[in-house]
GUTIMAR-20110 format. One record per atom (N, C-alpha, C, O, CB): x, y, z. Coordinates in steps of 0.1 Angstrom, whole numbers, plus 5000, padded with zeros to 4 digits. Atoms other than C-alpha are relative to their C-alpha. Glycine has a CB too. Example, Ala and Ser with C-alpha at 12.3 -4.5 7.8 and 13.67 -1.06 7.14 Angstrom:
GUTIMAR-20110
500949885000
512349555078
500950125000
501950125007
499050005012
499149895000
513749895071
499250115008
499750225009
500450054986
This chain:
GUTIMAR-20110
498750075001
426620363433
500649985014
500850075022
501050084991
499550014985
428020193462
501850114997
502450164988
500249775005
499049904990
431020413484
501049864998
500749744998
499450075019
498750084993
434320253489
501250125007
501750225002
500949904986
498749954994
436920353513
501449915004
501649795005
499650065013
499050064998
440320323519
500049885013
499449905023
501050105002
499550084988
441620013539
500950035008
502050055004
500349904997
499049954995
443320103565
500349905010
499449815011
499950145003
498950074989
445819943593
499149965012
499249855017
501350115007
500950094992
442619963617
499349854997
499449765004
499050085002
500850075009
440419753594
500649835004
500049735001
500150074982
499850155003
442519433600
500349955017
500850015026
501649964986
499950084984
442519213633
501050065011
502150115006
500549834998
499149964996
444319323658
501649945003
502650005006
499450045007
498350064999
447319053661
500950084985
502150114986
500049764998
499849995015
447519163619
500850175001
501750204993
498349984990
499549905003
448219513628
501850045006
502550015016
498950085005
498250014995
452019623627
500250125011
501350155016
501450044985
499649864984
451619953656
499849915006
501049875007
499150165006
500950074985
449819693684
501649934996
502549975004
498049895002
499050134993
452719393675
501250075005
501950045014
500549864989
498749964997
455519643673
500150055017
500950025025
500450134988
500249974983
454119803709
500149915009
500649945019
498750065003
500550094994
453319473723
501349854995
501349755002
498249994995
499250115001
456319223707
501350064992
501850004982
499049874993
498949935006
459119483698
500350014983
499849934975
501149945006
499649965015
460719633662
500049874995
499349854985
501550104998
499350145006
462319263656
499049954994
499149914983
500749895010
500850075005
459219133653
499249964988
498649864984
499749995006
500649995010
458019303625
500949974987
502149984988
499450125001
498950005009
459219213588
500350154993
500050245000
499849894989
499649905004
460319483566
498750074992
498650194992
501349984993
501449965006
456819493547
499250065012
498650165008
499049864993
501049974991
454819573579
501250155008
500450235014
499549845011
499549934999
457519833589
499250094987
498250164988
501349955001
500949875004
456720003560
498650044998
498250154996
500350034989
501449994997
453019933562
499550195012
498650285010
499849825012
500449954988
453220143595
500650144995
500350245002
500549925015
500149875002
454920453575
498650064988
498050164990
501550044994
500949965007
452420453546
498350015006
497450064999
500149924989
501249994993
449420413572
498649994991
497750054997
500050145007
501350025006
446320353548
500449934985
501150004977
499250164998
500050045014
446320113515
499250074990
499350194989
499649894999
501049955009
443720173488
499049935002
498749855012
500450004986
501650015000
440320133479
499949784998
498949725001
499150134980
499750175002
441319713472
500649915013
500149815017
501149984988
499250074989
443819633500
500650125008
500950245006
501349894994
499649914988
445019713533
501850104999
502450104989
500049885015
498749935002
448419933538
500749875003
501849884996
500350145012
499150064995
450019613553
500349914986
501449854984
499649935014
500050085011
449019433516
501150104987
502150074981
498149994995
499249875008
450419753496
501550005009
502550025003
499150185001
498949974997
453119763518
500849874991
501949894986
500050015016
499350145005
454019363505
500250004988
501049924985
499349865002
500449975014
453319483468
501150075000
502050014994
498750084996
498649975007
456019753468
501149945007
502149975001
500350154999
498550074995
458819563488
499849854988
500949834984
500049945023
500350135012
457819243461
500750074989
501650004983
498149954997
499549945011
458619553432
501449995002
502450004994
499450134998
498149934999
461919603447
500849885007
501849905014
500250185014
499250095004
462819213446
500649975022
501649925028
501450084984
500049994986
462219243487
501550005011
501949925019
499149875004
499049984997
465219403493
500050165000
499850234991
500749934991
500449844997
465319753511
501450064991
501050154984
500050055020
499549945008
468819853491
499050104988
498850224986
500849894994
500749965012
466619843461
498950115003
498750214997
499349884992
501249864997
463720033477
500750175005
500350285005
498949945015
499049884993
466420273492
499950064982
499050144981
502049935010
499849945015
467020383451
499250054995
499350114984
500349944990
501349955008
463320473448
500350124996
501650144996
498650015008
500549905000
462320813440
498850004998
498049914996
500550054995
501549944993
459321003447
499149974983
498249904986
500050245007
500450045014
458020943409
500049854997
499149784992
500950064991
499650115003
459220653406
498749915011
497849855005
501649995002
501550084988
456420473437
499050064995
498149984990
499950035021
501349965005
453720693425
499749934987
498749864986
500050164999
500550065012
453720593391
499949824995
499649764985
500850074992
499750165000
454420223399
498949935008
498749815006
501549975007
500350064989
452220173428
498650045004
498550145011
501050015009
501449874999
448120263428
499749985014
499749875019
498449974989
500049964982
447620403466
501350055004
501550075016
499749875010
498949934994
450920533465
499950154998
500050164986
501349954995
500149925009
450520913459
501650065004
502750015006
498550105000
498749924996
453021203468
500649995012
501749955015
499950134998
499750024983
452921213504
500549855003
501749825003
498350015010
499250134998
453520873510
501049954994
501849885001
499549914999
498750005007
456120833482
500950125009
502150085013
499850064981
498749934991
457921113504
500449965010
501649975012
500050115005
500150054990
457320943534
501549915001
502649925007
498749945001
498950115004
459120633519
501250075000
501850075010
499849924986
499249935005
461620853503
500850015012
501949965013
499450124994
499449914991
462421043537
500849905011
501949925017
498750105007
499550104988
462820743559
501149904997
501749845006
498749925006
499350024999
465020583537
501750074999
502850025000
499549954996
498549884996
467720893539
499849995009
501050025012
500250154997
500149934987
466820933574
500949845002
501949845009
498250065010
498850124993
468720533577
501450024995
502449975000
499549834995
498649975008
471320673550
500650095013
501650055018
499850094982
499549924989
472020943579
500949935008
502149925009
499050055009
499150094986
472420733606
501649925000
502549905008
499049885005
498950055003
474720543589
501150054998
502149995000
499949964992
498649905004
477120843581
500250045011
501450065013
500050124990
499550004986
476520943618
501349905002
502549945001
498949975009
499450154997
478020603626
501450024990
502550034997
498749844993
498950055005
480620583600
501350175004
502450185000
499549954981
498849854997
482320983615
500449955012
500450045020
499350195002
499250034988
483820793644
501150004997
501949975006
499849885008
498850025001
486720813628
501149895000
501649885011
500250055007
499850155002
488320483619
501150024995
501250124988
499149914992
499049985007
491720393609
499349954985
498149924983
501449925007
500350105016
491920253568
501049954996
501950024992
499650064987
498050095001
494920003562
499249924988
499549804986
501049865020
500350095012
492919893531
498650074989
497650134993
499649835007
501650005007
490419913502
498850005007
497950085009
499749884991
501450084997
487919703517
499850135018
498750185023
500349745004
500349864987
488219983551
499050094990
497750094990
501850135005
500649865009
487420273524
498449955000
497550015005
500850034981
501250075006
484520043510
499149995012
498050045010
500349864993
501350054989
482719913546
499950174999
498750184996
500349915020
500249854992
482720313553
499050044993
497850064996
501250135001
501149925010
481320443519
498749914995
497749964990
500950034985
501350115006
479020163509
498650035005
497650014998
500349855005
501550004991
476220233533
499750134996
498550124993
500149985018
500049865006
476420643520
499549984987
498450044985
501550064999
500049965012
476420583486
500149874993
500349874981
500950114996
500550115009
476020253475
498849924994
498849824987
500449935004
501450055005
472520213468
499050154992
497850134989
499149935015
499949895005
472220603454
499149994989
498449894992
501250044998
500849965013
470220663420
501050104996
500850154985
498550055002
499449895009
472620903413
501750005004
502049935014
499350175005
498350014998
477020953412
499650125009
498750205008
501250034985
499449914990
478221143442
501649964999
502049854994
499349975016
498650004996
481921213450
500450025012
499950125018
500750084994
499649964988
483521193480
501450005003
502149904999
499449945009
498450004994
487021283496
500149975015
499650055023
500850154997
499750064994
488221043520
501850115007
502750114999
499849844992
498649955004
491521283539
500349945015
499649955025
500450184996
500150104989
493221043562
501550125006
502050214998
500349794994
499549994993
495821143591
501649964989
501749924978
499449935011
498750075005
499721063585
499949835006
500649755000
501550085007
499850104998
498720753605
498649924994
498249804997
500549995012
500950075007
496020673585
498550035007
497749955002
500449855000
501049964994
493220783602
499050104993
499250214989
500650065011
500749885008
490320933587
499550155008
498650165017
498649924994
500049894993
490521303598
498450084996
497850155003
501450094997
501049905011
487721453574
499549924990
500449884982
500850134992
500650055014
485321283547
498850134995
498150195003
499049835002
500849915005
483321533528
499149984987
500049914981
500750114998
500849975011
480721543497
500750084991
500950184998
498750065002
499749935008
482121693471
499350054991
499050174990
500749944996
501149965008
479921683444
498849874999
499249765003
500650044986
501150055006
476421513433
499850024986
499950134982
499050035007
500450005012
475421423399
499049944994
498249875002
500749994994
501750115002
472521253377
501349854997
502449835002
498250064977
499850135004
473320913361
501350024993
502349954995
498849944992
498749995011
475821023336
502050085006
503250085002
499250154986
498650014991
478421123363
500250185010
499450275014
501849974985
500249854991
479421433383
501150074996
501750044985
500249985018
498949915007
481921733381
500850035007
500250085016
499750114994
499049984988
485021783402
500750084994
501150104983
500849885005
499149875004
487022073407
501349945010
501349885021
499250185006
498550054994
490721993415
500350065014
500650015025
501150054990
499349844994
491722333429
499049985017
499549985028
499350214986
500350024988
488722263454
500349905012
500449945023
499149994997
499350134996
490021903466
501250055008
501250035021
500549904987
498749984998
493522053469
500150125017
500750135027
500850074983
499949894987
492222383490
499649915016
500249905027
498650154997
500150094986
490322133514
500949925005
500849895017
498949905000
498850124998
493221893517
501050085010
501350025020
500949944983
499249904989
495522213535
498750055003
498550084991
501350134995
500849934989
492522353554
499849895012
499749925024
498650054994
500350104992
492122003569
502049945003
502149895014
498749874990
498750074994
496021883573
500149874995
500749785001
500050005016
500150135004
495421603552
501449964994
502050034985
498849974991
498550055009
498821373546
499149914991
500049854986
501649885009
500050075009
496921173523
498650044994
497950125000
500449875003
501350055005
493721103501
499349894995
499949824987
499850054995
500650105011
491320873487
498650034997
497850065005
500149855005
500649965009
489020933465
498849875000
499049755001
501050024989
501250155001
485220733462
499250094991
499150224990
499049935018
501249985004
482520753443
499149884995
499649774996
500250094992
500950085003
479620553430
499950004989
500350094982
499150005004
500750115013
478220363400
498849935002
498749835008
500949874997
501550004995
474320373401
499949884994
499549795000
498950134996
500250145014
474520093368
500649915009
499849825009
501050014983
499450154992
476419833393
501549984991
502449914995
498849834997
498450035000
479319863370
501150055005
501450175003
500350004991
499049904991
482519893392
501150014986
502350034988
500849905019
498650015007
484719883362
500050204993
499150274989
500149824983
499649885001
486620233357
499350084988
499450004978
501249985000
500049995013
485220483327
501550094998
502450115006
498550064994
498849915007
487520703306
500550125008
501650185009
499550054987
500349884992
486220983328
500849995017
501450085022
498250025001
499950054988
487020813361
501749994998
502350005009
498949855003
499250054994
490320733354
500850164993
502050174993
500349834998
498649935005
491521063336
499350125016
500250215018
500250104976
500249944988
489921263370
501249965012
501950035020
498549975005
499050084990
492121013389
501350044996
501850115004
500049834999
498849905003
495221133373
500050094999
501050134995
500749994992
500149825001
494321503372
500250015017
501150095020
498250094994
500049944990
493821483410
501449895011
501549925023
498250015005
498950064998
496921223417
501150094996
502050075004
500049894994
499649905004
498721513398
500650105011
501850115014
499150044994
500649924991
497721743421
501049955015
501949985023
498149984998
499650044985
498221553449
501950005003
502750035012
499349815002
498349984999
502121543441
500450104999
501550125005
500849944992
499049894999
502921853434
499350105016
499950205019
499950104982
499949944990
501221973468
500049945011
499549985022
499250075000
499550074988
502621683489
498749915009
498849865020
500850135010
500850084997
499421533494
499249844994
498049834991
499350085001
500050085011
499321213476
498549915003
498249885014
501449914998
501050085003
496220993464
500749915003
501749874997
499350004989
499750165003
496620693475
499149884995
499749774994
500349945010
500550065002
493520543464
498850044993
498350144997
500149955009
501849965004
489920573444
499649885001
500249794996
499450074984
501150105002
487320343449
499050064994
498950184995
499449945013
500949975005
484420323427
499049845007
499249725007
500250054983
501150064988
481220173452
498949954991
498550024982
499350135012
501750025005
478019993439
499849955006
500649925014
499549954989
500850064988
475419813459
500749885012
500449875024
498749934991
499450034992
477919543470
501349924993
501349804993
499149955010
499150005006
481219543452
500850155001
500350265004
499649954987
500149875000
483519793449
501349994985
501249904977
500450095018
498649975007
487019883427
500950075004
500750195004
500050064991
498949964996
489919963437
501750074987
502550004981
500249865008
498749945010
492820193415
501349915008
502049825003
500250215000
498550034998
495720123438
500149814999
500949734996
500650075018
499550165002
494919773440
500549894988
501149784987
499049955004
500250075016
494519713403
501750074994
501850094982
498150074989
499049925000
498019883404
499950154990
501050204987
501049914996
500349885010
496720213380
500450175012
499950285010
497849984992
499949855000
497920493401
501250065004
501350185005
499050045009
C-alpha cells in the first residue's frame, strides 16, 4: 500500500511559501489565509497547510472576527488536518490579538459618549462565544480610571454581584459608571435579565453616590445603548 505524507509549507515553490515572502516582502504582503498557513505549519495527507489554511478562513465566511469565535472543538471537528494542537495554536493567537487590543485600549481615554464606551469594548468582547461583563469606572471628568472583568459566562448569560461592583467602585474613586457586556447571538436588543441587572445596579449606584450612567450591550459590530434609548 502506497505511504502518504503530510504536505507541508516546504513542499510548495518557494515564491508560494508564506515564511520566505513574509521574510523577503514583509507581514503586509501576506493575506490572512497564508498568515494562518504559517501558524498551523503542515496541511494533511491531500493539501498543503497554505490550502487548509484557505479552507478554514472560507468556513468562517473569510472573516477573522468569525474565526476569532472558534473554539478548540469546534476546528477539530470541522476541519480534517486540524487536530488539537493546531486548533490551540489558532485558538491562542487569536486571544493573544484580543490582548493587545486591551493593552491598547488601558491608555486611558476620555468617554463623552456611547459610541466612546463601544470603540473601547468592541475589540474585547465583541467577537466572544461567550457573555462577559465589564465595569467601565470613569473619573469626575470622564476619564476612564479603571475597566475590569467582572464576570464570564456560557451563552445563556453571566452572574453579577452588586455588592461586588459597588465595593470596586470606592476602592477605585469612581464618580461614575458604565456598564458593558456582550451578546454572542448578535442580538443588541436588551433581555429581561439585562435590563432588571441595570436597575439593581443603577439602584445601587444612587444610594452610594456613584451613578450608572450608562450600559452598553456589544456584538460583532453594533452595539445598545440604555441611556441613549432613555431607560435609565
Amino acid at each position: 500500500m502506497a505511504q502518504y505524507s503530510k504536505l507541508t509549507i516546504k513542499d510548495l515553490a518557494v515564491e508560494d511559501r508564506p515564511r520566505e515572502k513574509l521574510l523577503h516582502k514583509g507581514m503586509a504582503s501576506l493575506s490572512d489565509a497564508e498568515l494562518l498557513a504559517i501558524l498551523i505549519g503542515s496541511g494533511s495527507r491531500k493539501e498543503s497547510a497554505v490550502d487548509l489554511a484557505r479552507k478554514i478562513m472560507a468556513g468562517f465566511n473569510n472573516n477573522l472576527n468569525e474565526l476569532g469565535k472558534a473554539e478548540v472543538n469546534e476546528l477539530t471537528g470541522r476541519f480534517h488536518g486540524i487536530g488539537e494542537a493546531k486548533a490551540v495554536t489558532i485558538v491562542a493567537a487569536m486571544e493573544l490579538g484580543r490582548r493587545r487590543r486591551l493593552e491598547e485600549s488601558l491608555e486611558k481615554p476620555t468617554i463623552r459618549s456611547s459610541t466612546d464606551a463601544f470603540n473601547i469594548m468592541n475589540p474585547l468582547i465583541g467577537d466572544l462565544p461567550h457573555e462577559e461583563f465589564w465595569i467601565l469606572m470613569l473619573s469626575r471628568s470622564n476619564r476612564l480610571i479603571h475597566q475590569y472583568n467582572l464576570s464570564k459566562g456560557g451563552m445563556t448569560g453571566t452572574v453579577i454581584d452588586v455588592r461586588m461592583v459597588m465595593k470596586r467602585a470606592l476602592e477605585t474613586r469612581a464618580s461614575s459608571l458604565i456598564l458593558v457586556h456582550n451578546h454572542p447571538s448578535g442580538n443588541i436588543r436588551p433581555s429581561d435579565a439585562d435590563i432588571r441587572i441595570t436597575e439593581k445596579l443603577r439602584d445601587a449606584g444612587k444610594i452610594m453616590e456613584v451613578p450608572v450612567i450608562d450600559h452598553i450591550i456589544v456584538t460583532d459590530n453594533s452595539y445598545f445603548s440604555f441611556a441613549d434609548e432613555n431607560l435609565l
